[in-house]
DSSP file (Angstrom, degrees, kcal/mol; ACC not computed):
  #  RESIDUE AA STRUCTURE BP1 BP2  ACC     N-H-->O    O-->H-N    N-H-->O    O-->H-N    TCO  KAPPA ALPHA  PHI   PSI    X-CA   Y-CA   Z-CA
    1    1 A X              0   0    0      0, 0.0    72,-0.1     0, 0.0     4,-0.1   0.000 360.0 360.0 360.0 145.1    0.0    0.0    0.0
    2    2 A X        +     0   0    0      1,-0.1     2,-0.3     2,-0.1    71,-0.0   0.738 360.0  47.6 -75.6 -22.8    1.3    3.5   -1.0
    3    3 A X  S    S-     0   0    0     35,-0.0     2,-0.1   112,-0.0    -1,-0.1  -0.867  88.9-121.1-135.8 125.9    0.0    5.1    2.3
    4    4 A X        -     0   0    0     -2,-0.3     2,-0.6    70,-0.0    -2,-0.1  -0.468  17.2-134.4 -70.3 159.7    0.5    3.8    5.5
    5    5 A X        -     0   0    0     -2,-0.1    33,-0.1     1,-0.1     0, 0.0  -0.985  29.9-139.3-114.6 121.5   -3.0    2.8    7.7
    6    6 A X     >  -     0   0    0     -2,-0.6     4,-1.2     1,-0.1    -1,-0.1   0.071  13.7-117.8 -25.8 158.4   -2.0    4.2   11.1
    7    7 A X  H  > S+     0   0    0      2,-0.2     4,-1.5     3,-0.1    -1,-0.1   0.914 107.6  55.2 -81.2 -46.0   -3.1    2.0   13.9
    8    8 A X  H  > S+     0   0    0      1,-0.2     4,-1.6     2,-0.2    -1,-0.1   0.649 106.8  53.0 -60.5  -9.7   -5.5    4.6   15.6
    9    9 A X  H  > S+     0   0    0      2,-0.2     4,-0.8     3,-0.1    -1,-0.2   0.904 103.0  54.5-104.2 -44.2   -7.1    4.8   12.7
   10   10 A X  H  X S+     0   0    0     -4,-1.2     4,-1.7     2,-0.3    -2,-0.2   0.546 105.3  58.6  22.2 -67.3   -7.5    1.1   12.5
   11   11 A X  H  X S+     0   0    0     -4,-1.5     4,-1.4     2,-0.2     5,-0.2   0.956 106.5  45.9 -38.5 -88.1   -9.0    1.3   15.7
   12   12 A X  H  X S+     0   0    0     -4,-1.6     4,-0.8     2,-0.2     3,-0.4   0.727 113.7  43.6 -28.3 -53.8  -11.4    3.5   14.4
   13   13 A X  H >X S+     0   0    0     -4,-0.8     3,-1.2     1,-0.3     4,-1.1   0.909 107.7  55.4-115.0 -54.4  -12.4    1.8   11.5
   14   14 A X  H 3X S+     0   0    0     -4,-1.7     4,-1.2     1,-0.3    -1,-0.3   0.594 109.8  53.7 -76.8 -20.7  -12.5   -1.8   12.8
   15   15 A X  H 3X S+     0   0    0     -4,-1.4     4,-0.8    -3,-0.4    -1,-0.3   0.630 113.4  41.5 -60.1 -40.4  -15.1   -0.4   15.5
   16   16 A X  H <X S+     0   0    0     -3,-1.2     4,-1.6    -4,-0.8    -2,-0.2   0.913 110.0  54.1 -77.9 -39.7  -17.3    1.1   12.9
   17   17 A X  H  X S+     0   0    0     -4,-1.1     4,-2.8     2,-0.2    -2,-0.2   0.817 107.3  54.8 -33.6 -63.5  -17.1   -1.6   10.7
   18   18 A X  H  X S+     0   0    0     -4,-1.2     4,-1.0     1,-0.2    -1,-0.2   0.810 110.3  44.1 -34.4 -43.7  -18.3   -3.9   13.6
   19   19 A X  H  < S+     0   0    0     -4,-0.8    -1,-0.2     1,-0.2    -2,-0.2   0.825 111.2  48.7 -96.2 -17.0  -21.3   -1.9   14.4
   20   20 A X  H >< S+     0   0    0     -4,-1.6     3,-2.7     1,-0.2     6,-0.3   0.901 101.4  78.3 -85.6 -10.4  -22.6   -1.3   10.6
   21   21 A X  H 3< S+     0   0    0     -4,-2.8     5,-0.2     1,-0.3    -1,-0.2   0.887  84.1  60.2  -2.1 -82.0  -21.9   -5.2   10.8
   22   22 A X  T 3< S+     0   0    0     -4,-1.0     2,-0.4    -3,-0.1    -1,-0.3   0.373  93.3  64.6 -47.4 -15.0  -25.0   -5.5   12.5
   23   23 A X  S X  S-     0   0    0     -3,-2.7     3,-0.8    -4,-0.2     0, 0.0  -0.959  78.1-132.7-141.2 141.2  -27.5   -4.2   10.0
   24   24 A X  T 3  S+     0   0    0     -2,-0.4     3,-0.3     1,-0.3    -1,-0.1   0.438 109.9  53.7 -82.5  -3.7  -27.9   -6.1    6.5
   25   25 A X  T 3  S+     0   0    0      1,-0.2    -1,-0.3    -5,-0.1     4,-0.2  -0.197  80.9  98.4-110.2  49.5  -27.5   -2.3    4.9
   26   26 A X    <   +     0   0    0     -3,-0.8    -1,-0.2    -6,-0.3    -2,-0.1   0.234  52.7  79.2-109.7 -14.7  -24.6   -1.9    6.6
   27   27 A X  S >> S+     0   0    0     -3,-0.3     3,-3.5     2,-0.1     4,-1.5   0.967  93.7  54.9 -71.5 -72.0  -21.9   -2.8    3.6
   28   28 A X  T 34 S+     0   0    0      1,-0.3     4,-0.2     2,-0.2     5,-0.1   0.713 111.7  37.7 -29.6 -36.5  -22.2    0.7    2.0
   29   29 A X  T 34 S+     0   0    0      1,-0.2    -1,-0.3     2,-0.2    -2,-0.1   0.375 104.5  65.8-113.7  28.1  -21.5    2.7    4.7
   30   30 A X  T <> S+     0   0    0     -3,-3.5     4,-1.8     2,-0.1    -1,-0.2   0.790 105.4  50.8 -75.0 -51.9  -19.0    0.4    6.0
   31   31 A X  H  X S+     0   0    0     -4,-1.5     4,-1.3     1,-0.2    -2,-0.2   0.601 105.0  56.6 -53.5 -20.4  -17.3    1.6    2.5
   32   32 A X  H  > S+     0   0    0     -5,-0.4     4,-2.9    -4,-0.2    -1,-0.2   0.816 105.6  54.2-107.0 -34.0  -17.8    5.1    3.5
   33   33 A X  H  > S+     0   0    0      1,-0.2     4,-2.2     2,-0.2    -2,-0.2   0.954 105.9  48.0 -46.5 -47.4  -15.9    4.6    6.6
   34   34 A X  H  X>S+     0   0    0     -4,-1.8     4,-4.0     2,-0.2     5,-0.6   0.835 107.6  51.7 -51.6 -53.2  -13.5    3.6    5.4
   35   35 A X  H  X5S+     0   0    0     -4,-1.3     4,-0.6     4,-0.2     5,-0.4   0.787 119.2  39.9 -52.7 -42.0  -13.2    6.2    2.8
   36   36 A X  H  <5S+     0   0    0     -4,-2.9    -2,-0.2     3,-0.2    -3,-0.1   0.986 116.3  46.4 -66.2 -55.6  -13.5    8.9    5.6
   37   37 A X  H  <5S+     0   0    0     -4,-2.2    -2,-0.1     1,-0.2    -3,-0.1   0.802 130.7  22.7 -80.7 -48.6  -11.4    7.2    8.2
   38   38 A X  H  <5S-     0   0    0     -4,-4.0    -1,-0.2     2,-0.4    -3,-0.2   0.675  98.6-117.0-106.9  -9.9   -8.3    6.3    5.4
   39   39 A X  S  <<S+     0   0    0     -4,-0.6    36,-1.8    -5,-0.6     2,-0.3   0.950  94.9  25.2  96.4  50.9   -8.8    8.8    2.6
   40   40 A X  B    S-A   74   0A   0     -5,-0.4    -2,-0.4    -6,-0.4    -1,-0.4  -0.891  83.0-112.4 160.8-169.2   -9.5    5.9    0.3
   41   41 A X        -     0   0    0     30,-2.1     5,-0.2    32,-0.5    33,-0.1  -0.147  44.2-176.4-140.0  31.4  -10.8    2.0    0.4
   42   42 A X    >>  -     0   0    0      3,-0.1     3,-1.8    29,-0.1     4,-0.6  -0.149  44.4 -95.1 -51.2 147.0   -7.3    0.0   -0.6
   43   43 A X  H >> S+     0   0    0     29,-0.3     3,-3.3     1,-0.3     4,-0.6   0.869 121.9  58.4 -33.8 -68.8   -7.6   -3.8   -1.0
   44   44 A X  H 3> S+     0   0    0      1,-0.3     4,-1.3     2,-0.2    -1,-0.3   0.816 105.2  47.8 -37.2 -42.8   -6.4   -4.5    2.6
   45   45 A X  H <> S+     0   0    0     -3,-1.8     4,-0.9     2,-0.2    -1,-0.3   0.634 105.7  62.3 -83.3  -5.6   -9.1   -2.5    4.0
   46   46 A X  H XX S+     0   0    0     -3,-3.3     4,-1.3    -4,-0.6     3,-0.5   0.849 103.8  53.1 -68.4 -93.6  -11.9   -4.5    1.5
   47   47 A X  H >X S+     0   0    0     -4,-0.6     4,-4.0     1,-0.2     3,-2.1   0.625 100.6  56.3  -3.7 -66.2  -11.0   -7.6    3.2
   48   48 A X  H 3X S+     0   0    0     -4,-1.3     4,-1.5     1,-0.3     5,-0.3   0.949 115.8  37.2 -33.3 -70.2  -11.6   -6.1    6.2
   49   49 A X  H << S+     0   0    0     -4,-0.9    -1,-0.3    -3,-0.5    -2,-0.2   0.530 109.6  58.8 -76.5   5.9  -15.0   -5.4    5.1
   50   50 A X  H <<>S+     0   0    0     -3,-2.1     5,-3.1    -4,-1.3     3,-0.4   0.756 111.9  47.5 -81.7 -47.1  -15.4   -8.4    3.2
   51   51 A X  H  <5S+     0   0    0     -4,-4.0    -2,-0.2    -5,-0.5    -3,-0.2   0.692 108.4  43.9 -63.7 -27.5  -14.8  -10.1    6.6
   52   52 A X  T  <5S+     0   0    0     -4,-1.5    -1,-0.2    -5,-0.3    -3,-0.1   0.374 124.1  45.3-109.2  -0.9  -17.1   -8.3    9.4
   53   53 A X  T   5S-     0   0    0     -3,-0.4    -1,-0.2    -5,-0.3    -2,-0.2   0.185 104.4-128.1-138.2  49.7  -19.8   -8.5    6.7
   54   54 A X  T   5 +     0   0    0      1,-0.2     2,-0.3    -3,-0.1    -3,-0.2   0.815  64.9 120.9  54.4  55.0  -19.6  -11.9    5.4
   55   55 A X      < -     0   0    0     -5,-3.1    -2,-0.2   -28,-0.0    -1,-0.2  -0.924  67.0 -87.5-140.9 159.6  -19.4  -11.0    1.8
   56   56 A X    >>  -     0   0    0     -2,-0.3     4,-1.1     1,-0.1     3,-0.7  -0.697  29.4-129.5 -70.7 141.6  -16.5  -11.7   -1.2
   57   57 A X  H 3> S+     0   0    0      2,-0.2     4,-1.3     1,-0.2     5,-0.5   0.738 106.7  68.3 -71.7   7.7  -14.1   -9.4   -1.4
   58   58 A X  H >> S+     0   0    0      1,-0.2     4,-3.3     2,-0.2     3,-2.4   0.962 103.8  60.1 -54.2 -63.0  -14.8   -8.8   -5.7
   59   59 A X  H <> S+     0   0    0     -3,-0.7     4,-1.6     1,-0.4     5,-0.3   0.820 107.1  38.6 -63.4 -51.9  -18.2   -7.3   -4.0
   60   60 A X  H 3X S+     0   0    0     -4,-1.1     4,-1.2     1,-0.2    -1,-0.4   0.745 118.5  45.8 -68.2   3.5  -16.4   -4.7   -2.0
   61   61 A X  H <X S+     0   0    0     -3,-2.4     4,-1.8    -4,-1.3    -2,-0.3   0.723 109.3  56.4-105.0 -32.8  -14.2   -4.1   -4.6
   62   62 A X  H  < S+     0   0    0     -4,-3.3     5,-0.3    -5,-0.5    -3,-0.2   0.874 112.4  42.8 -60.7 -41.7  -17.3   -4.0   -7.0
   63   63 A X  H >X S+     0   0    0     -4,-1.6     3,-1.4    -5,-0.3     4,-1.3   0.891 113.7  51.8 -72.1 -46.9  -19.0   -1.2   -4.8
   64   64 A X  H 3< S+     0   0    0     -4,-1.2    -2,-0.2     1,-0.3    -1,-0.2   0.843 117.8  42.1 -78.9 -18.8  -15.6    0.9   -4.3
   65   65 A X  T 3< S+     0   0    0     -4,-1.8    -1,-0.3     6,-0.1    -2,-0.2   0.251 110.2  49.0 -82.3  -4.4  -15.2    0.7   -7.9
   66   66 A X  T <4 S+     0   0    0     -3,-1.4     2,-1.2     1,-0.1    -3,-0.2   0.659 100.4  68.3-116.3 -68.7  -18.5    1.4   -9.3
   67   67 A X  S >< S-     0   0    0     -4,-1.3     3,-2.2    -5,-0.3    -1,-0.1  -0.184  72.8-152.3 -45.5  71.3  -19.2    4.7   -7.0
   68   68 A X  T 3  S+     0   0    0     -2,-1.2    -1,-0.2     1,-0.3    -4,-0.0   0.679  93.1  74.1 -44.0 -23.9  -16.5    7.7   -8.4
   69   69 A X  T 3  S+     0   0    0     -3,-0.0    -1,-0.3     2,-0.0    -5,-0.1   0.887  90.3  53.3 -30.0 -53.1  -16.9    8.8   -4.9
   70   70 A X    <   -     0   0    0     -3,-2.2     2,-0.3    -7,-0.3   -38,-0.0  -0.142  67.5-166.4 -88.2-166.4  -14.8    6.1   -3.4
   71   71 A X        -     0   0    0      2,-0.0   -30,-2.1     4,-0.0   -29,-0.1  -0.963  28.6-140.2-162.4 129.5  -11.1    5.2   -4.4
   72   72 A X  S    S+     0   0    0     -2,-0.3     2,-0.4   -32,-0.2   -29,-0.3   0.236  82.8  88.3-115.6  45.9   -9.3    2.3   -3.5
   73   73 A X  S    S-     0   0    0    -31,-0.1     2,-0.9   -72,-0.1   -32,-0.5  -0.926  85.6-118.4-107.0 141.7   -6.0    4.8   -3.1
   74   74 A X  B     -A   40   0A   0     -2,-0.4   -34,-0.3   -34,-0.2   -35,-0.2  -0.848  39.4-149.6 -92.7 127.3   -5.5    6.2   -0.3
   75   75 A X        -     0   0    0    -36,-1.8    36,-0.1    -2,-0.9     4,-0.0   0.028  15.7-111.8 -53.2 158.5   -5.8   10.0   -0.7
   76   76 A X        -     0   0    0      1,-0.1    40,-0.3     2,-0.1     3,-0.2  -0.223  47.4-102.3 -77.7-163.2   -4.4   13.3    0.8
   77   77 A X  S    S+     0   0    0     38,-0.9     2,-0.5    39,-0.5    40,-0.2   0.715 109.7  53.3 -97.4 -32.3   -7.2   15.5    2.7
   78   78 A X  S    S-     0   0    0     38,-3.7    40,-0.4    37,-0.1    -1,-0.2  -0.751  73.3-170.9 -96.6  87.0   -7.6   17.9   -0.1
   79   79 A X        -     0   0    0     -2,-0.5    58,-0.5    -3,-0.2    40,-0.2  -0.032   1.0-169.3 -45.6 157.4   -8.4   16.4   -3.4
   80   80 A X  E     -bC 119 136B   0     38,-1.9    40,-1.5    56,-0.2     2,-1.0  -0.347   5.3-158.0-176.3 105.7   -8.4   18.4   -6.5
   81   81 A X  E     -bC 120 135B   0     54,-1.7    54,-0.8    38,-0.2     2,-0.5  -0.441   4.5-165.6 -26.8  55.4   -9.6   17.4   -9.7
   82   82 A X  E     -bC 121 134B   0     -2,-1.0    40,-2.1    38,-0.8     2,-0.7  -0.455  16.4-144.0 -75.7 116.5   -8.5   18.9  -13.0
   83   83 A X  E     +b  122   0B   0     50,-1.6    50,-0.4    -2,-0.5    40,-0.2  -0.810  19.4 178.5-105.5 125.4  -10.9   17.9  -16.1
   84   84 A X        +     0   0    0     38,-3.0    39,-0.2    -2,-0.7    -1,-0.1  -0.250  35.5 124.4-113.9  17.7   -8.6   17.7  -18.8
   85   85 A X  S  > S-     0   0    0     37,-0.6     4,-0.9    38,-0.1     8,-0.1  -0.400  80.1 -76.4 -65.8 171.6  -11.4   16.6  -21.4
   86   86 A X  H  > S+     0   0    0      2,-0.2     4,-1.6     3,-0.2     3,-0.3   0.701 128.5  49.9  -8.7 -65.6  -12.0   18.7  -25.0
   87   87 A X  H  > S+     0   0    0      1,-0.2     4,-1.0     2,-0.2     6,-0.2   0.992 123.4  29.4 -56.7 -76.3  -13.8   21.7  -23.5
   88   88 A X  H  4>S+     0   0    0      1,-0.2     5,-1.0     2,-0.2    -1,-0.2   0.629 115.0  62.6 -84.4   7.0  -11.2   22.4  -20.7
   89   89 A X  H >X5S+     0   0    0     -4,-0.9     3,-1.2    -3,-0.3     4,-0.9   0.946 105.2  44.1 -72.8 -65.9   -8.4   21.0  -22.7
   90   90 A X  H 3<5S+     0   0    0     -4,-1.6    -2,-0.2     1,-0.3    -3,-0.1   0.526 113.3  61.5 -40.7 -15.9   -8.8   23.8  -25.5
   91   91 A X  T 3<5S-     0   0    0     -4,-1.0    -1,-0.3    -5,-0.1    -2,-0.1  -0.237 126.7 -91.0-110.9  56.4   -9.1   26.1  -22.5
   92   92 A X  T <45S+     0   0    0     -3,-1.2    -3,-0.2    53,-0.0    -2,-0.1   0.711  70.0 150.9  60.1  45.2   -6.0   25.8  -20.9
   93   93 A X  S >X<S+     0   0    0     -5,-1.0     3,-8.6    -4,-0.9     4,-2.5   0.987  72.6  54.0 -57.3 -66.7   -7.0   23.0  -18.6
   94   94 A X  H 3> S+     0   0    0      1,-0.4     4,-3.3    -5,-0.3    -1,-0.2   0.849 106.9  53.3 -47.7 -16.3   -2.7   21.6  -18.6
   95   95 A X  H 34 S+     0   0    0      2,-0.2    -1,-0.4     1,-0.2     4,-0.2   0.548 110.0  42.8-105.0   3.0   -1.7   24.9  -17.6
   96   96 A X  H <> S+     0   0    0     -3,-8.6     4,-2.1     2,-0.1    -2,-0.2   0.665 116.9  52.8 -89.5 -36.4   -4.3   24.9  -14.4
   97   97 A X  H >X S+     0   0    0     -4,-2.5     4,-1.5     1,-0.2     3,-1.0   0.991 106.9  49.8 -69.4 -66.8   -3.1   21.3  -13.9
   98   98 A X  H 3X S+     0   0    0     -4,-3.3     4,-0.7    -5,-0.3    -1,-0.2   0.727 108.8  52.6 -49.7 -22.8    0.4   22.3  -13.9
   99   99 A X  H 3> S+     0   0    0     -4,-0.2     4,-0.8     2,-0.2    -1,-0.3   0.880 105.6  49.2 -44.1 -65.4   -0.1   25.0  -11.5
  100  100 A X  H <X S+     0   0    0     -4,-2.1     4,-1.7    -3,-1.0     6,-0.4   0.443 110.3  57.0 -75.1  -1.2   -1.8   23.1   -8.8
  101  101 A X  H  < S+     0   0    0     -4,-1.5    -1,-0.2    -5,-0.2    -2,-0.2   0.695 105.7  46.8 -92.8 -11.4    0.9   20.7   -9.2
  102  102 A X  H  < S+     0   0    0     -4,-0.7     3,-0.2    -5,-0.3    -2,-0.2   0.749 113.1  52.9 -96.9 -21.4    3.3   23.2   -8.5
  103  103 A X  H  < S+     0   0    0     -4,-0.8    -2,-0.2     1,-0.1    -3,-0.1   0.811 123.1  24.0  32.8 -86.7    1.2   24.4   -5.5
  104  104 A X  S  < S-     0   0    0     -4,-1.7    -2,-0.2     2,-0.2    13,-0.1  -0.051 107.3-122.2-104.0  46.9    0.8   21.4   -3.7
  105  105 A X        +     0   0    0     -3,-0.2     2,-0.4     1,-0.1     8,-0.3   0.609  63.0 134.0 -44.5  81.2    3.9   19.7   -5.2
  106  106 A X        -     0   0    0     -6,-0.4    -2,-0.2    -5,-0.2     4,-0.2  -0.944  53.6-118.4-128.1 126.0    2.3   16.9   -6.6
  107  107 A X    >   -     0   0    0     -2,-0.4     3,-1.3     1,-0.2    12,-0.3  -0.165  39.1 -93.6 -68.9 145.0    2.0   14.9   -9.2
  108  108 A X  T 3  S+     0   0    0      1,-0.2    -1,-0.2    12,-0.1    12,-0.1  -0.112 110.0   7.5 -48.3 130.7   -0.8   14.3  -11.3
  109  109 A X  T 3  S+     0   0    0      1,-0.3    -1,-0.2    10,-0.2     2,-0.2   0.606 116.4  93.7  69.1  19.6   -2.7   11.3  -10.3
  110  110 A X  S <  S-     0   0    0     -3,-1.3     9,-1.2    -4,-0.2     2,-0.3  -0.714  78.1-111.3-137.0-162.9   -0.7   10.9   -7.2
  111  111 A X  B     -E  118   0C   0     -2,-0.2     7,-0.2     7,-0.2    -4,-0.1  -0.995  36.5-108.9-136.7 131.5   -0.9   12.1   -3.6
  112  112 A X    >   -     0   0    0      5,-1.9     3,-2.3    -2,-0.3    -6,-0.1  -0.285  41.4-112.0 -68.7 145.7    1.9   15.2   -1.8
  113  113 A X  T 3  S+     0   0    0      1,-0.3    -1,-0.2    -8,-0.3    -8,-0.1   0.401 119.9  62.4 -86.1  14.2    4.1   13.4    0.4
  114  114 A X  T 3  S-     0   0    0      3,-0.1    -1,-0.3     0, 0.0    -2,-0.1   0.204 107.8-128.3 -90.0  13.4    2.6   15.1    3.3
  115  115 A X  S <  S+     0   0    0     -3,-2.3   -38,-0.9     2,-0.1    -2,-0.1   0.636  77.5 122.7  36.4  29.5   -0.6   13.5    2.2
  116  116 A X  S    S+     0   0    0    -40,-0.3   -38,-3.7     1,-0.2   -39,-0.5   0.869  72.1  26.3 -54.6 -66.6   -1.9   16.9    2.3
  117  117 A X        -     0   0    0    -41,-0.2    -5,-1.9   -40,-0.2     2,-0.5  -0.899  56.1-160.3-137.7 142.8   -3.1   17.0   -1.2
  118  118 A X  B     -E  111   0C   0    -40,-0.4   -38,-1.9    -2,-0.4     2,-0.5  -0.888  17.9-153.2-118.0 123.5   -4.1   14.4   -3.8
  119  119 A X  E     -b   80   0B   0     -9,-1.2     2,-0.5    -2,-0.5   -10,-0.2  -0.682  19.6-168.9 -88.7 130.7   -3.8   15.9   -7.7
  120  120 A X  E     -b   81   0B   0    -40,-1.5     2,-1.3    -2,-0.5   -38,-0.8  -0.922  19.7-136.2-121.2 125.9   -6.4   14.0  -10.0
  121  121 A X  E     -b   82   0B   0     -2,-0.5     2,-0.8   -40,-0.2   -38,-0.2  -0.471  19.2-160.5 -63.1  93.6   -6.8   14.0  -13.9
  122  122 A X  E     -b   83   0B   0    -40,-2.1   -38,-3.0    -2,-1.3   -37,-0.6  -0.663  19.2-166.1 -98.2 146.4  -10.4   14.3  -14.9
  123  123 A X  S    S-     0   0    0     -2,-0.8     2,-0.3   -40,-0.2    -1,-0.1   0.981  79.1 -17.2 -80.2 -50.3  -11.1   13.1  -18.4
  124  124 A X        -     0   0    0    -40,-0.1    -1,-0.2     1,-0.1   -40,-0.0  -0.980  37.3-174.9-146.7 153.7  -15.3   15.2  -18.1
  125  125 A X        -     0   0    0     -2,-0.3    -1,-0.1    -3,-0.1   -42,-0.0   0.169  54.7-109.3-148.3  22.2  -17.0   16.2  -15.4
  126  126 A X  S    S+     0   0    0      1,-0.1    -2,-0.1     3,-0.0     3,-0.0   0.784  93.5  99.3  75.4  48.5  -20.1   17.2  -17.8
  127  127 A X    >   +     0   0    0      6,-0.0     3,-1.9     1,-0.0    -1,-0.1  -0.061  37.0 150.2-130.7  46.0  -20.0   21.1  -17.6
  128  128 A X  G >  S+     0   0    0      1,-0.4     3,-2.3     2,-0.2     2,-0.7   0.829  70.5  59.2 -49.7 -73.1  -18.1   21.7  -21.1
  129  129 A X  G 3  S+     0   0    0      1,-0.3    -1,-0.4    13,-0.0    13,-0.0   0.216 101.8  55.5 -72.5  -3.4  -19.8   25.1  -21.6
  130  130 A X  G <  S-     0   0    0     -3,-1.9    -1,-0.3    -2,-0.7    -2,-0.2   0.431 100.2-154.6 -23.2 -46.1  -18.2   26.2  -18.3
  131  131 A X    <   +     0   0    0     -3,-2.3     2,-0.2    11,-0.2    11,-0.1   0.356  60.2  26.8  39.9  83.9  -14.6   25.3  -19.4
  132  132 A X  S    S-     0   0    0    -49,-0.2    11,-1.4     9,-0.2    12,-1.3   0.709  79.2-171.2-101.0 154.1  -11.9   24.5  -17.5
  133  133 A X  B     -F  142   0D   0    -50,-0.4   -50,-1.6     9,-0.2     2,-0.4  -0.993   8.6-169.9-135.5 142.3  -13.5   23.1  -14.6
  134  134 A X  E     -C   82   0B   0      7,-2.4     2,-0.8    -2,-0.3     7,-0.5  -0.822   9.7-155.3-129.7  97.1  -12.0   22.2  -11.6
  135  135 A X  E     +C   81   0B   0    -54,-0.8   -54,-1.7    -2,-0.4     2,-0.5  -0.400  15.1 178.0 -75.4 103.5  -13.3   20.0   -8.1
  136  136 A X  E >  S-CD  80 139B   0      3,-2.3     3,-2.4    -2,-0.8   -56,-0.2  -0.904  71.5 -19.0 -95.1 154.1  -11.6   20.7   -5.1
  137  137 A X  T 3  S-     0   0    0    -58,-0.5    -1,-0.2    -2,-0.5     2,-0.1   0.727 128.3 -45.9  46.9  51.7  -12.8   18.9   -2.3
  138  138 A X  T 3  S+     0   0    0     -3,-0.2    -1,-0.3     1,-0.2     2,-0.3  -0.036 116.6 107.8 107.1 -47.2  -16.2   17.9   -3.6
  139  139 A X  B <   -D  136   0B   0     -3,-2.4    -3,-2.3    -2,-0.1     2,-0.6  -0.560  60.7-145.7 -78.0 131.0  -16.8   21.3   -4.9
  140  140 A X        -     0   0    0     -2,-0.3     2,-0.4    -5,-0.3    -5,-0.2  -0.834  12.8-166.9-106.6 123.0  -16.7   22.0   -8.8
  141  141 A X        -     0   0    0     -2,-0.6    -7,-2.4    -7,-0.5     2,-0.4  -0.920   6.0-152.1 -75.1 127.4  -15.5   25.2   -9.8
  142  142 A X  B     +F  133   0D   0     -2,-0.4    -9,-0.2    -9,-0.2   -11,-0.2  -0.783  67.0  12.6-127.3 167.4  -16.0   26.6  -13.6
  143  143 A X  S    S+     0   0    0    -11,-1.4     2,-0.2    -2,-0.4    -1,-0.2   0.921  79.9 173.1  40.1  54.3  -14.1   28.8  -15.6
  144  144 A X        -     0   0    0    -12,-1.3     2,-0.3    -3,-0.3    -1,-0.1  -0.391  15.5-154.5 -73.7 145.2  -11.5   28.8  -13.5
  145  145 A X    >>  -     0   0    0     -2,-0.2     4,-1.7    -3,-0.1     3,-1.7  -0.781  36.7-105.8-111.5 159.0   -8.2   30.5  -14.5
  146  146 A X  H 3> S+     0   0    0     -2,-0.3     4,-2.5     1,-0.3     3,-0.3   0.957 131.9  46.4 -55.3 -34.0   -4.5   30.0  -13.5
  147  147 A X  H 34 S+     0   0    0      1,-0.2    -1,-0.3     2,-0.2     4,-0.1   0.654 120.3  47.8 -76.2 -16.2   -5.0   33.6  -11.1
  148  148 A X  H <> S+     0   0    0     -3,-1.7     4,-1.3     2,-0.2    -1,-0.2   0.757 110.6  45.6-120.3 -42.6   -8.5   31.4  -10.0
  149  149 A X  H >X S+     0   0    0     -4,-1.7     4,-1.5    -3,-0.3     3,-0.6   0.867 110.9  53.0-105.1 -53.5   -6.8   27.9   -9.3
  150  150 A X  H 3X S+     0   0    0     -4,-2.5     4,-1.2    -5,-0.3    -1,-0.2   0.704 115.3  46.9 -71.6 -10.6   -3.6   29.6   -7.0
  151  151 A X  H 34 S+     0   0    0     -5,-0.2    -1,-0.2     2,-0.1    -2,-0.2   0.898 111.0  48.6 -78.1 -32.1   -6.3   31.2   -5.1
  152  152 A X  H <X S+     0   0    0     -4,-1.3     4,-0.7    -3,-0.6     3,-0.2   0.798 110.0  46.3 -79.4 -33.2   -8.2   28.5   -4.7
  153  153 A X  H >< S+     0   0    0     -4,-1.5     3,-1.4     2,-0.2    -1,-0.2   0.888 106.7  58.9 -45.8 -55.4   -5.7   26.1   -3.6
  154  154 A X  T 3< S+     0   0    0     -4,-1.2    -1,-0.2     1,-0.3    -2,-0.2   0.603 101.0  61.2 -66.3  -3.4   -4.2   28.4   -1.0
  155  155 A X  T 34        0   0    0     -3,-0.2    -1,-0.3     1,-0.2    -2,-0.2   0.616 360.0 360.0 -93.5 -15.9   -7.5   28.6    0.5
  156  156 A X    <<        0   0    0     -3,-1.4    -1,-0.2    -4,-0.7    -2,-0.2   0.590 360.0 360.0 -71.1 360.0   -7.7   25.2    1.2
């Protein structure tokens, strides 16, 4: 795994895990613990949840994979997105990516080795006429500019 799992966090997780245990809708937000608790759902921690809810893991793996919410990297604490499709490519999408990589100094598709911030490539994120659009931390920003992108970052 790229990211180490702390122990307290471990803790945590195998305690939550336990209790959504108990209820037969209880795999999903076993996945979302996980995803809050480690910044991500990596194989070792699908086991985990394969295990306290009696299921294969291909079925957690099926869930963390299906949902673009989860991730089965673990992540930094600030995500941010760059859609690098047609629309925000022709509007100077690489040169917003390169920015925030120079920013949080991280590479694209990877996570800062303060696990502070995780740079992602997005291929559309459906608001072409908007052009370049950018998600930090859930939130979608459009017609973002390089002066738009250092602002935004440093506010996180």
């Amino acid at each position: 795994m790229k990211n180490k799992i702390l122990p307290e966090q471990l803790v945590e997780f195998e305690t939550c895990v336990a209790e959504n245990a108990k209820n037969p809708a209880g795999l999903i937000p076993s996945v979302h613990d996980a995803q809050r608790i480690f910044g991500g759902v990596p194989i070792e921690v699908q086991k985990i949840i394969g295990q306290h809810h009696e299921v294969s893991v291909s079925k957690v793996s099926g869930i963390v994979s299906f949902y673009d919410y989860f991730t089965s990297e673990i992540q930094g604490k600030n995500i941010i997105e760059v859609c690098v499709g047609t629309s925000c490519y022709v509007n100077e999408a690489n040169d917003i990516l390169d920015k925030v990589c120079e920013l949080t100094k991280c590479e694209p598709n990877s996570t800062s080795k303060d696990k502070e911030f995780s740079v992602v490539i997005g291929r559309c994120l459906g608001k072409c006429e908007l052009a370049p659009n950018v998600i930090i931390n859930h939130k979608t920003y459009n017609k973002v500019t390089i002066e738009k992108v250092a602002e935004l970052v440093k506010g996180v």
